[in-house]
mmCIF file of the N, C-alpha and C atoms, coordinates in Angstrom:
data_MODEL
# 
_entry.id   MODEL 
# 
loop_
_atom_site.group_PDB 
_atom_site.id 
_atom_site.type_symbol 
_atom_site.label_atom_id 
_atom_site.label_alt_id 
_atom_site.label_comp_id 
_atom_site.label_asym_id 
_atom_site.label_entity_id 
_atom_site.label_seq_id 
_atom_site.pdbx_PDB_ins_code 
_atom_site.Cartn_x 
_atom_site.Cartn_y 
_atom_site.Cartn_z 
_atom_site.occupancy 
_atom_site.B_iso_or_equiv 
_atom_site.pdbx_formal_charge 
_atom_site.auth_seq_id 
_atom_site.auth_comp_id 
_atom_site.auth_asym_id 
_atom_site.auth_atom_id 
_atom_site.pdbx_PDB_model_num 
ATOM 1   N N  . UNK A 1 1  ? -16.790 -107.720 -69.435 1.00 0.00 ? 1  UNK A N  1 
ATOM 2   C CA . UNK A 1 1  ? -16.128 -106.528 -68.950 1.00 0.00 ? 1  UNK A CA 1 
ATOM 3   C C  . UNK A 1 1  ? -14.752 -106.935 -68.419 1.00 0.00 ? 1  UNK A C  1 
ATOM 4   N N  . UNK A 1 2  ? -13.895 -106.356 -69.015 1.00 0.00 ? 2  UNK A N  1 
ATOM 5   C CA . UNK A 1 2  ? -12.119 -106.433 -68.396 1.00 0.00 ? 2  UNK A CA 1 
ATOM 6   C C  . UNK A 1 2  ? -11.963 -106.134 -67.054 1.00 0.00 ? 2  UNK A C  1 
ATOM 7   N N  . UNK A 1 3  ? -12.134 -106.596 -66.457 1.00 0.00 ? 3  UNK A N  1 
ATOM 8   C CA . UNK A 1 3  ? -12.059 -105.742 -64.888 1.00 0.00 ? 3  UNK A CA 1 
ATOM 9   C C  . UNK A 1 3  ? -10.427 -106.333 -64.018 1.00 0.00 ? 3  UNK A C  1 
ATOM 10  N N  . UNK A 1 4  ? -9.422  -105.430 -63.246 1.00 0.00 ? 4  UNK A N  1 
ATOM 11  C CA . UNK A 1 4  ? -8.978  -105.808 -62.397 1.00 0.00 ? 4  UNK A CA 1 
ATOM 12  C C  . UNK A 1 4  ? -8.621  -105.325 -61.122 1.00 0.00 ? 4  UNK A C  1 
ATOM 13  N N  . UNK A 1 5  ? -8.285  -105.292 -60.508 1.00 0.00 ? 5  UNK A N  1 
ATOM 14  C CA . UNK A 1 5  ? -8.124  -105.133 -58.690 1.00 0.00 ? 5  UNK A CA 1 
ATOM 15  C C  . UNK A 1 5  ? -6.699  -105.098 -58.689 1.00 0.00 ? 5  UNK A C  1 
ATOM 16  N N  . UNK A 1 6  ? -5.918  -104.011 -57.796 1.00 0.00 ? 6  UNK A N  1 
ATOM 17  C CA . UNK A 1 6  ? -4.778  -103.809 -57.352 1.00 0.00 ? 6  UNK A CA 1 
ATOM 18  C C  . UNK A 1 6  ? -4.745  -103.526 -56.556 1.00 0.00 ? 6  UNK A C  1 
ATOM 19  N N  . UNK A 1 7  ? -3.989  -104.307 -55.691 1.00 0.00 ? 7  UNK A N  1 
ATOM 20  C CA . UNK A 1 7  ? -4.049  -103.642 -53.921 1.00 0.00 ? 7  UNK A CA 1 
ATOM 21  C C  . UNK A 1 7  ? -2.808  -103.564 -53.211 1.00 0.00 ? 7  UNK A C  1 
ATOM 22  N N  . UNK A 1 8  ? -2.515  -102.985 -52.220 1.00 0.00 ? 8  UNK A N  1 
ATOM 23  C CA . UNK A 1 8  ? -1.202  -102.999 -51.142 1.00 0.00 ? 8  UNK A CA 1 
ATOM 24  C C  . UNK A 1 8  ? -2.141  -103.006 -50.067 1.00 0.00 ? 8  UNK A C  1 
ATOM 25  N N  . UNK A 1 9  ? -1.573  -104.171 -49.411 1.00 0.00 ? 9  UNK A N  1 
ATOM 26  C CA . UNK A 1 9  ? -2.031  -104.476 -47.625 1.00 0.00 ? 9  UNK A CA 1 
ATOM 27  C C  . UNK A 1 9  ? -0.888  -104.257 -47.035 1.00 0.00 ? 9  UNK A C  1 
ATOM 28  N N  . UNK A 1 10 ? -0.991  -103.971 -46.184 1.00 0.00 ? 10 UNK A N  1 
ATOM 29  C CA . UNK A 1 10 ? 0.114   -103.830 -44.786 1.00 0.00 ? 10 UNK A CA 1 
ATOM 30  C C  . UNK A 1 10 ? -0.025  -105.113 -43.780 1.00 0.00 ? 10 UNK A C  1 
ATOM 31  N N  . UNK A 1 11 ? -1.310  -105.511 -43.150 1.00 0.00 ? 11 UNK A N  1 
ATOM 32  C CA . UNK A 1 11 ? -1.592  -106.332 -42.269 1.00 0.00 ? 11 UNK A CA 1 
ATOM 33  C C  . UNK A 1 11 ? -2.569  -107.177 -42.586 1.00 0.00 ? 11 UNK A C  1 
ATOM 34  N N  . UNK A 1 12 ? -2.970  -107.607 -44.328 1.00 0.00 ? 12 UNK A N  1 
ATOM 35  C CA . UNK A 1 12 ? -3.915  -108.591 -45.354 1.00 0.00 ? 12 UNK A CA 1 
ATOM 36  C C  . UNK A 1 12 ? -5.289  -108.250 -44.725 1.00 0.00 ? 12 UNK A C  1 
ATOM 37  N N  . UNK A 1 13 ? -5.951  -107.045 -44.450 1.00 0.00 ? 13 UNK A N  1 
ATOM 38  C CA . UNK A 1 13 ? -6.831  -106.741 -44.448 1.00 0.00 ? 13 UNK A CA 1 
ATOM 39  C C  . UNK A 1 13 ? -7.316  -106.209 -45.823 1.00 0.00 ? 13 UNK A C  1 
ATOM 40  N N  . UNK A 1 14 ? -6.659  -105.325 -46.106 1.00 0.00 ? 14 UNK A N  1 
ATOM 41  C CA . UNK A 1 14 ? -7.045  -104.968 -47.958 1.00 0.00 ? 14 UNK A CA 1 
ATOM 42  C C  . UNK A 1 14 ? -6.724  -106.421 -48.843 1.00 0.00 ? 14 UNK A C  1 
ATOM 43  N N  . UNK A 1 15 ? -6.038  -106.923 -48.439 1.00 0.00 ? 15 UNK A N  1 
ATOM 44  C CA . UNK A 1 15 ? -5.984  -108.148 -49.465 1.00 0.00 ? 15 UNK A CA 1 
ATOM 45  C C  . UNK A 1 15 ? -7.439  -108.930 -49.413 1.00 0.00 ? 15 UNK A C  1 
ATOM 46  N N  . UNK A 1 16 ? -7.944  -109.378 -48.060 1.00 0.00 ? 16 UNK A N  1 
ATOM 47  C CA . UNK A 1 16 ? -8.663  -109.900 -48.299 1.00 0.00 ? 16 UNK A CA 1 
ATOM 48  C C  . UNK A 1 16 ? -9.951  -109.000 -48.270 1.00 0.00 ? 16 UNK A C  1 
ATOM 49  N N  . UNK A 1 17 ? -10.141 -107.876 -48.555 1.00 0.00 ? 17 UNK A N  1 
ATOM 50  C CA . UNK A 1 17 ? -11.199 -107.432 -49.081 1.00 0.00 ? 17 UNK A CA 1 
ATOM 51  C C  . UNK A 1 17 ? -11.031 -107.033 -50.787 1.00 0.00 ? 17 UNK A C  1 
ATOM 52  N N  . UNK A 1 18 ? -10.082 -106.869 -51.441 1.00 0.00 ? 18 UNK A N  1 
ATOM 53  C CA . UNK A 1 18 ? -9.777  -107.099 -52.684 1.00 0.00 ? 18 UNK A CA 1 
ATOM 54  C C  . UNK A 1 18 ? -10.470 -108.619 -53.078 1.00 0.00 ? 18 UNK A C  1 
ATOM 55  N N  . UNK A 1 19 ? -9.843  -109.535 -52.520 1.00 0.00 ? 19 UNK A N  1 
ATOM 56  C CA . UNK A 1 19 ? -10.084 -110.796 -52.760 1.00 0.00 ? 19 UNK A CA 1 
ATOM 57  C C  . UNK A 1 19 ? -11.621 -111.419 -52.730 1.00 0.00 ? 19 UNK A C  1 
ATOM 58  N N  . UNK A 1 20 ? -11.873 -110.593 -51.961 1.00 0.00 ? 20 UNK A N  1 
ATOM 59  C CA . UNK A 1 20 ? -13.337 -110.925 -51.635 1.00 0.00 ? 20 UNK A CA 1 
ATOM 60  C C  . UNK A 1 20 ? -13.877 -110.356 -52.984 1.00 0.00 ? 20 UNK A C  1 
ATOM 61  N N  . UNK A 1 21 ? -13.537 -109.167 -53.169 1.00 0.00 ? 21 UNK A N  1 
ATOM 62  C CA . UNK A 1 21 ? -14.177 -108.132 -54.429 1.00 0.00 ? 21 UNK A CA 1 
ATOM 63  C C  . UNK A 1 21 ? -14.209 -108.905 -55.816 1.00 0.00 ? 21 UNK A C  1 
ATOM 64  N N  . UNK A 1 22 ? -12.735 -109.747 -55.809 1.00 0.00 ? 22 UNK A N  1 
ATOM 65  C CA . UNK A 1 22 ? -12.360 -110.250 -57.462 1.00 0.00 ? 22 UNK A CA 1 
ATOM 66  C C  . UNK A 1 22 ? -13.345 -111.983 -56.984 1.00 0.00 ? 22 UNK A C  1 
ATOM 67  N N  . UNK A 1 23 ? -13.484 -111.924 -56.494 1.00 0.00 ? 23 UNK A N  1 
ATOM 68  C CA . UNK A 1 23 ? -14.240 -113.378 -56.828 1.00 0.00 ? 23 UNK A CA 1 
ATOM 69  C C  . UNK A 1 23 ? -16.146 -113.146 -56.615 1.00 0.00 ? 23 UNK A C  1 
ATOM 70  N N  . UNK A 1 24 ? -16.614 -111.674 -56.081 1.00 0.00 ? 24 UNK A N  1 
ATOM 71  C CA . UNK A 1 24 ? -17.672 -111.368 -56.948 1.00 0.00 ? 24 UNK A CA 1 
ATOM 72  C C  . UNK A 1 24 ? -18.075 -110.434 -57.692 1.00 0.00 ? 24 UNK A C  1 
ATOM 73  N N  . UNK A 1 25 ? -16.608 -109.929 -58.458 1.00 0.00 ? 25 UNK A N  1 
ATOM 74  C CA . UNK A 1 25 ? -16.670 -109.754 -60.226 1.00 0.00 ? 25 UNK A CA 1 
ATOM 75  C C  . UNK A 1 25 ? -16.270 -110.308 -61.128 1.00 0.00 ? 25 UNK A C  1 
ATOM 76  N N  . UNK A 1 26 ? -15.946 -111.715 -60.033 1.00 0.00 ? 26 UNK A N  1 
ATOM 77  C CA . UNK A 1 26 ? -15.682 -112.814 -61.520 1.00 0.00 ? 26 UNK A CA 1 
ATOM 78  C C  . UNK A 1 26 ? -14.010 -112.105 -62.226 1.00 0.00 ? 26 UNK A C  1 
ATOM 79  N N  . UNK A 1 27 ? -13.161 -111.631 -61.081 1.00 0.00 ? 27 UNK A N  1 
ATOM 80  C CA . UNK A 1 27 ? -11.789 -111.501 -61.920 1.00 0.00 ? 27 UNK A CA 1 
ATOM 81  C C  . UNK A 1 27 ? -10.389 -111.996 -60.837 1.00 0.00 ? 27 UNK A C  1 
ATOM 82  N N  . UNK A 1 28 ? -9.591  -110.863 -60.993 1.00 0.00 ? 28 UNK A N  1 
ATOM 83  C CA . UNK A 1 28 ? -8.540  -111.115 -60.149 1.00 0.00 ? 28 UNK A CA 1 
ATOM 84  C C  . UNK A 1 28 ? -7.582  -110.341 -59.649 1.00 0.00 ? 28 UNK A C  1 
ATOM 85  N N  . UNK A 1 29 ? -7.852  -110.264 -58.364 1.00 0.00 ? 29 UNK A N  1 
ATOM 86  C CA . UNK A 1 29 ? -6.935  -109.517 -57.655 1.00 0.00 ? 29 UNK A CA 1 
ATOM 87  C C  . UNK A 1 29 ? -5.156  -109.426 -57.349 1.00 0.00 ? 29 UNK A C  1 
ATOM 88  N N  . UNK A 1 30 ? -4.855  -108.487 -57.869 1.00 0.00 ? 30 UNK A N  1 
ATOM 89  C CA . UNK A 1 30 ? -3.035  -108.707 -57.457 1.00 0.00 ? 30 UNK A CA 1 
ATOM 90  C C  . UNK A 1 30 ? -2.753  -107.683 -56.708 1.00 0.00 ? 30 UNK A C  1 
ATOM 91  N N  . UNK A 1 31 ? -1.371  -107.712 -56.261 1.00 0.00 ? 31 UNK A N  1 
ATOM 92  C CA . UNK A 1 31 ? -0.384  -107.319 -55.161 1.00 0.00 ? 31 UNK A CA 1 
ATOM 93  C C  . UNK A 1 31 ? 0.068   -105.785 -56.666 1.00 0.00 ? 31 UNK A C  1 
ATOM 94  N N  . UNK A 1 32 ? 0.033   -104.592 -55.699 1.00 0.00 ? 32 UNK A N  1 
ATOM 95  C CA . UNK A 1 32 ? 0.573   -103.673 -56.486 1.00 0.00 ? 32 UNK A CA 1 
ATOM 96  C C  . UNK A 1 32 ? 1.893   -104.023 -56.541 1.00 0.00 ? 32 UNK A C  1 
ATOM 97  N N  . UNK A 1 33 ? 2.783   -104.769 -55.982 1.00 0.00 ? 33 UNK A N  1 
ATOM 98  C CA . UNK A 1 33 ? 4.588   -105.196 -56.333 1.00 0.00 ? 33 UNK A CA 1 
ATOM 99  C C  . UNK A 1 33 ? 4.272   -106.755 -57.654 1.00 0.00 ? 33 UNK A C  1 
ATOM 100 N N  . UNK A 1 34 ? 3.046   -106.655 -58.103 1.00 0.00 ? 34 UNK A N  1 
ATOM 101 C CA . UNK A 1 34 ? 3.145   -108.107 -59.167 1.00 0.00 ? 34 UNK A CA 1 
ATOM 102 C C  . UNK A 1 34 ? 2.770   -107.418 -60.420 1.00 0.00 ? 34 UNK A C  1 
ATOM 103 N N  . UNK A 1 35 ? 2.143   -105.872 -60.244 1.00 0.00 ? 35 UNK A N  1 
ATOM 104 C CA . UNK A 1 35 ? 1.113   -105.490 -61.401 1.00 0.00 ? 35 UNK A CA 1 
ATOM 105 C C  . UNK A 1 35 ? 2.124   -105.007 -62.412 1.00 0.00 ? 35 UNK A C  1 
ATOM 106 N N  . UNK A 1 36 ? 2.168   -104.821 -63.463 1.00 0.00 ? 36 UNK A N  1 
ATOM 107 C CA . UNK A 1 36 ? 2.827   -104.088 -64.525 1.00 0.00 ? 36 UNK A CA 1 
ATOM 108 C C  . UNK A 1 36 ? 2.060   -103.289 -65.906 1.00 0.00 ? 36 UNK A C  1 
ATOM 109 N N  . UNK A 1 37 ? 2.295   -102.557 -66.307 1.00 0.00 ? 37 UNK A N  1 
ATOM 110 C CA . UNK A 1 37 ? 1.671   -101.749 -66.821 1.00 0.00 ? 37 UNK A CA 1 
ATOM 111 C C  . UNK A 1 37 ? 1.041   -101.912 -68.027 1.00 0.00 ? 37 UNK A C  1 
ATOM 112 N N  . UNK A 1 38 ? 1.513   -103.354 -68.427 1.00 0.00 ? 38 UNK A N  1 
ATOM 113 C CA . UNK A 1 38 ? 0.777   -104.116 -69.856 1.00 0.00 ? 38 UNK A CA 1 
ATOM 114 C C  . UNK A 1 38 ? -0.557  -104.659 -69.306 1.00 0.00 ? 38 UNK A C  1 
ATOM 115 N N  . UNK A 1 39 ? -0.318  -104.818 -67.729 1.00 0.00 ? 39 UNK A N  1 
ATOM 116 C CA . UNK A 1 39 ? -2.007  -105.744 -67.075 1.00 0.00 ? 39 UNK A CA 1 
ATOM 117 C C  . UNK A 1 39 ? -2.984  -104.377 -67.194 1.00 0.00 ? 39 UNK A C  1 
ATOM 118 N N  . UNK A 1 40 ? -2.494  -103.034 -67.430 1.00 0.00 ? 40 UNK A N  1 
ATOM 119 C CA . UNK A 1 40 ? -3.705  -102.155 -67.522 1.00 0.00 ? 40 UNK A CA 1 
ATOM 120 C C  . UNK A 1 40 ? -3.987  -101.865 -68.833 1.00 0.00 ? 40 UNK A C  1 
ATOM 121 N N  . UNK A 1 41 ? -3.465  -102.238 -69.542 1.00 0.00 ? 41 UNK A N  1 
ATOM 122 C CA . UNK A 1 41 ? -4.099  -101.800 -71.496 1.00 0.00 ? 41 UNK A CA 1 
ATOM 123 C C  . UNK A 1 41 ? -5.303  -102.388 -71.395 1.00 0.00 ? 41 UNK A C  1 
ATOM 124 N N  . UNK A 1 42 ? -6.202  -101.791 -71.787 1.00 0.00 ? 42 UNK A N  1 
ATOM 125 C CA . UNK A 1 42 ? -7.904  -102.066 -72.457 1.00 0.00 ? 42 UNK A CA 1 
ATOM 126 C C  . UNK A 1 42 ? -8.735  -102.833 -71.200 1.00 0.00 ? 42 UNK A C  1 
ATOM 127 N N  . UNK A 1 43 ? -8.408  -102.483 -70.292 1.00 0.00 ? 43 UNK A N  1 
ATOM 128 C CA . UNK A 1 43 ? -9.470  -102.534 -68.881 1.00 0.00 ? 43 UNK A CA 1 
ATOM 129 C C  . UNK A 1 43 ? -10.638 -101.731 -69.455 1.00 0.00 ? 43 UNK A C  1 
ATOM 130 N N  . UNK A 1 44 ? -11.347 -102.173 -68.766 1.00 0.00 ? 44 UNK A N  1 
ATOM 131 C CA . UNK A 1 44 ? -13.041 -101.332 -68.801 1.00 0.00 ? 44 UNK A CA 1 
ATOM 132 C C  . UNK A 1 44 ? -13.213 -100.928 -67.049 1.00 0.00 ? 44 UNK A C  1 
ATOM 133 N N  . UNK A 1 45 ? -12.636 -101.575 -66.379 1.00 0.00 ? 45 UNK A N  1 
ATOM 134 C CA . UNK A 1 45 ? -12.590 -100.689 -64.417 1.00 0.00 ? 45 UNK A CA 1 
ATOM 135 C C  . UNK A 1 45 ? -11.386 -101.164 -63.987 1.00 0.00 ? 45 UNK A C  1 
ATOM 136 N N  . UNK A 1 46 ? -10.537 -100.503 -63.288 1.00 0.00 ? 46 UNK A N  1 
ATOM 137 C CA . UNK A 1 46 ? -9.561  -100.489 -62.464 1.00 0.00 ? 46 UNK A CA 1 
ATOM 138 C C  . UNK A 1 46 ? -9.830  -100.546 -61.076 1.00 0.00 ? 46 UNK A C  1 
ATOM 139 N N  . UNK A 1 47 ? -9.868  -101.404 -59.993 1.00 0.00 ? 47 UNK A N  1 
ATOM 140 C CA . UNK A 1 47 ? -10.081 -101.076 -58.965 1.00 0.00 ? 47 UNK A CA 1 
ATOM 141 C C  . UNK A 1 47 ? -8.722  -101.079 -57.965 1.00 0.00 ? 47 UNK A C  1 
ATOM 142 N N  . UNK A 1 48 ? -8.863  -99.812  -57.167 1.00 0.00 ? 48 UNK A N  1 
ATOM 143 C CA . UNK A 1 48 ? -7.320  -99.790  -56.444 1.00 0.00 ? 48 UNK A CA 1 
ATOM 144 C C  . UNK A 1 48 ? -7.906  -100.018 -54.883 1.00 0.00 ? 48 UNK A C  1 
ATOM 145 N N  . UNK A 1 49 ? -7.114  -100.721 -53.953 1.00 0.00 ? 49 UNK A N  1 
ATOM 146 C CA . UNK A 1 49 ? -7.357  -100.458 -52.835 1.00 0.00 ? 49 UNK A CA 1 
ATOM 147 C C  . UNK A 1 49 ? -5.832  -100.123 -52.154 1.00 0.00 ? 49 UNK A C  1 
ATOM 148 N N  . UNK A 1 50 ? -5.821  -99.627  -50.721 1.00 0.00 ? 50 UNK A N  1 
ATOM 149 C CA . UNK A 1 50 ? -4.621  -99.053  -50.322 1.00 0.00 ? 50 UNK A CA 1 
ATOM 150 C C  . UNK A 1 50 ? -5.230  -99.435  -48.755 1.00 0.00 ? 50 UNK A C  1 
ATOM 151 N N  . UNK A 1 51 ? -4.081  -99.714  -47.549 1.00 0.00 ? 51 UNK A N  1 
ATOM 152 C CA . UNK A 1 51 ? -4.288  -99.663  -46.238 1.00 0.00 ? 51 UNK A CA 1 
ATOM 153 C C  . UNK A 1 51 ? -4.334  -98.291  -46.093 1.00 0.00 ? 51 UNK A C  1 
ATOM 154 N N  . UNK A 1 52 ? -4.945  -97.667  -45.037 1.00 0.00 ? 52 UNK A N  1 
ATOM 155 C CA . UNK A 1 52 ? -4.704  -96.795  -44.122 1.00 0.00 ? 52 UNK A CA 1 
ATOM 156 C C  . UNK A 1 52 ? -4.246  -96.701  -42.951 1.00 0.00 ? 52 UNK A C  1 
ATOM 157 N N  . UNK A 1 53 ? -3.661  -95.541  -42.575 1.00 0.00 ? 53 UNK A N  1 
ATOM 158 C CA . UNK A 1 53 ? -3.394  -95.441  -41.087 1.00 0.00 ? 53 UNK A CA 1 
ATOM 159 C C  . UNK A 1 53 ? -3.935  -94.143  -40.154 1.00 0.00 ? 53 UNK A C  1 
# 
C-alpha cells in the first residue's frame, strides 16, 4: 500500500505524532513546506495532520 503523511507543526507536537504514525505504517512522514504534488500521484491513503489552537 502507497501510503504518506503530511504534516505542519507549530511547536513538533504534530511532527512527532506523524512520525510516530509513518514508522508504524512502515512509510514516511514530511513537512507540508517539503511536499509537492508529484509525492501525491497513485497513493492508496493520504494522511494529513495540522496543529491546533
Amino acid at each position: 500500500m502507497n501510503i504518506l503523511i503530511i504534516y505542519d507543526s507549530v511547536f513538533g507536537n504534530t511532527e512527532k505524532i506523524a512520525q510516530s504514525i509513518a514508522v508504524t505504517l512502515g512509510t514516511q512522514a514530511i513537512s507540508v513546506s517539503q511536499a509537492d504534488a508529484d509525492q501525491l500521484r497513485g497513493l492508496d491513503l493520504l494522511v494529513v495532520g495540522s496543529p491546533t489552537r
